[in-house]
C-alpha positions as a printed NumPy array, in Angstrom:
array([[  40.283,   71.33 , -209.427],
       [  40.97 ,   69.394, -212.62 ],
       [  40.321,   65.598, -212.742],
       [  42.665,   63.388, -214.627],
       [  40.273,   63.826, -217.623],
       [  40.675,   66.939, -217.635],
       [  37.219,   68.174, -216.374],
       [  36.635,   70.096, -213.7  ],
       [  34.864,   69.13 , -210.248],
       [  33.138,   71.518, -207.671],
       [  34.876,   72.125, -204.693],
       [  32.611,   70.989, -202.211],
       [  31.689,   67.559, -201.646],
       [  27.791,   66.537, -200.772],
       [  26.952,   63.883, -198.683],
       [  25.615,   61.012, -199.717],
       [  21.848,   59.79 , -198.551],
       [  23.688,   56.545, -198.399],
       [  26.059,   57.428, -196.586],
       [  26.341,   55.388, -193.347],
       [  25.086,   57.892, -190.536],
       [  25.569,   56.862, -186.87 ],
       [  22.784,   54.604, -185.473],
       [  20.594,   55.825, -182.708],
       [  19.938,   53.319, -179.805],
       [  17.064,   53.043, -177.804],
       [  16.971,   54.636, -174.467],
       [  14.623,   53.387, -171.275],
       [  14.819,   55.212, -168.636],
       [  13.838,   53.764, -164.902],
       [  13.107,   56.268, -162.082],
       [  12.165,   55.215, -158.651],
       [  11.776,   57.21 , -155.343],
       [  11.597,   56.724, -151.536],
       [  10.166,   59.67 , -149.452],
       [  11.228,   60.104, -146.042],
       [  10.442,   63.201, -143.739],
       [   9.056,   65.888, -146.899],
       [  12.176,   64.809, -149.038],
       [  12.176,   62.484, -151.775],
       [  15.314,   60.649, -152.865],
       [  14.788,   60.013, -156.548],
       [  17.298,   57.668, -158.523],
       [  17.599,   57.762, -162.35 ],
       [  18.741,   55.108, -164.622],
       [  19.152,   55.649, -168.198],
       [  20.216,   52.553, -170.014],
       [  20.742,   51.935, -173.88 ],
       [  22.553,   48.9  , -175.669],
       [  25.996,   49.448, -175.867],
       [  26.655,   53.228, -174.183],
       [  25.694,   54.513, -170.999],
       [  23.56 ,   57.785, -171.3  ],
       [  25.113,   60.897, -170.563],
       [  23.352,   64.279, -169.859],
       [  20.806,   65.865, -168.168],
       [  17.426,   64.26 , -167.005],
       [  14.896,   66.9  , -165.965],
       [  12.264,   66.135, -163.019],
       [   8.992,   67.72 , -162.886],
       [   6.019,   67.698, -160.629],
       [   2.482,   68.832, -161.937],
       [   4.569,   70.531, -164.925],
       [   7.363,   72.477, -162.916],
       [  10.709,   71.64 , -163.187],
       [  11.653,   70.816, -159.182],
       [  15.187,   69.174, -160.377],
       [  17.537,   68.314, -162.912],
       [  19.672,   65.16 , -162.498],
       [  23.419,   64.761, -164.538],
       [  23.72 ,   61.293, -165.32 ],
       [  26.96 ,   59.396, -164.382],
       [  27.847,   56.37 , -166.016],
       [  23.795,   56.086, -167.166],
       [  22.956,   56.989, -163.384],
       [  22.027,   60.051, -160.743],
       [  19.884,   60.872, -157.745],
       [  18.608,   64.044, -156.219],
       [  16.799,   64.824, -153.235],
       [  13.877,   66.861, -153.903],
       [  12.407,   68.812, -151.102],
       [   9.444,   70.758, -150.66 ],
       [   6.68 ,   68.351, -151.647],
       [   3.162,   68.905, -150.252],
       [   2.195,   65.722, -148.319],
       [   0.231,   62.785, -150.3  ],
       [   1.036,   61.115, -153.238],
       [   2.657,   62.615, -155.453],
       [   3.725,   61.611, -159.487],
       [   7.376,   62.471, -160.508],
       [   8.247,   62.808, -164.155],
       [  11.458,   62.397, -165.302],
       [  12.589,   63.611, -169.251],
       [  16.072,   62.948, -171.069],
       [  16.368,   64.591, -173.873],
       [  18.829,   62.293, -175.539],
       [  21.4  ,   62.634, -177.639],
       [  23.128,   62.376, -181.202],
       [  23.106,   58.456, -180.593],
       [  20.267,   57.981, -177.858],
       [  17.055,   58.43 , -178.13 ],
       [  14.62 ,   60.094, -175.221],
       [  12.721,   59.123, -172.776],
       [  10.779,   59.627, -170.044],
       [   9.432,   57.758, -167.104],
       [   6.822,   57.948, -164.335],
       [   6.833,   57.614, -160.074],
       [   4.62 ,   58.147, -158.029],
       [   5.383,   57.867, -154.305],
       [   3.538,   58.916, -150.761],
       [   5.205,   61.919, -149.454],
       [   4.663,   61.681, -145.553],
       [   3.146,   64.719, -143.142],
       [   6.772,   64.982, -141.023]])
């Protein structure tokens, strides 16, 4: 391509470091759980100024993955089942995305005998 000068410009175009690039916000994440009869009803809230969280949150006990939960609007529960009796510490992950940022978040709840 020739410029009106005359001169000649490369074909691709490189982006600028000052370009504006989309902000990413600031995700918490809330988890809390009630336990009745060996299942555990865990709710997820994802919340971030301005967008609700979308995605996949991914629960794990001791290190294994027991659940993943699709957020809806910023929100999802599961019911995880199979939980030895006693307390016992959930750990929720979002990865995040292009514009949120992850996050993770603790519960730890009593898991009855029956």
């Amino acid at each position: 391509m020739r410029s009106a000068s005359g001169a000649s410009s490369p074909s691709t175009t490189r982006r600028s470091s000052r370009e504006a690039r989309p902000r990413r916000t600031v995700t918490a994440l809330k988890v809390s759980a009630k336990a009745k009869s060996r299942v555990v009803r865990l709710t997820v809230r994802a919340t971030s100024p301005g967008i609700a969280p979308a995605g996949t949150v991914v629960v794990k006990v001791r290190g294994k993955v027991v659940a993943r939960v699709t957020l809806r609007a910023g929100t999802g529960t599961v019911r995880v089942k199979g939980l030895r009796p006693g307390r016992t510490t959930l750990t929720a992950s979002y990865a995040g995305t292009a514009v949120t940022t992850s996050a993770a978040a603790k519960v730890t709840v009593k898991v009855p005998r029956r």
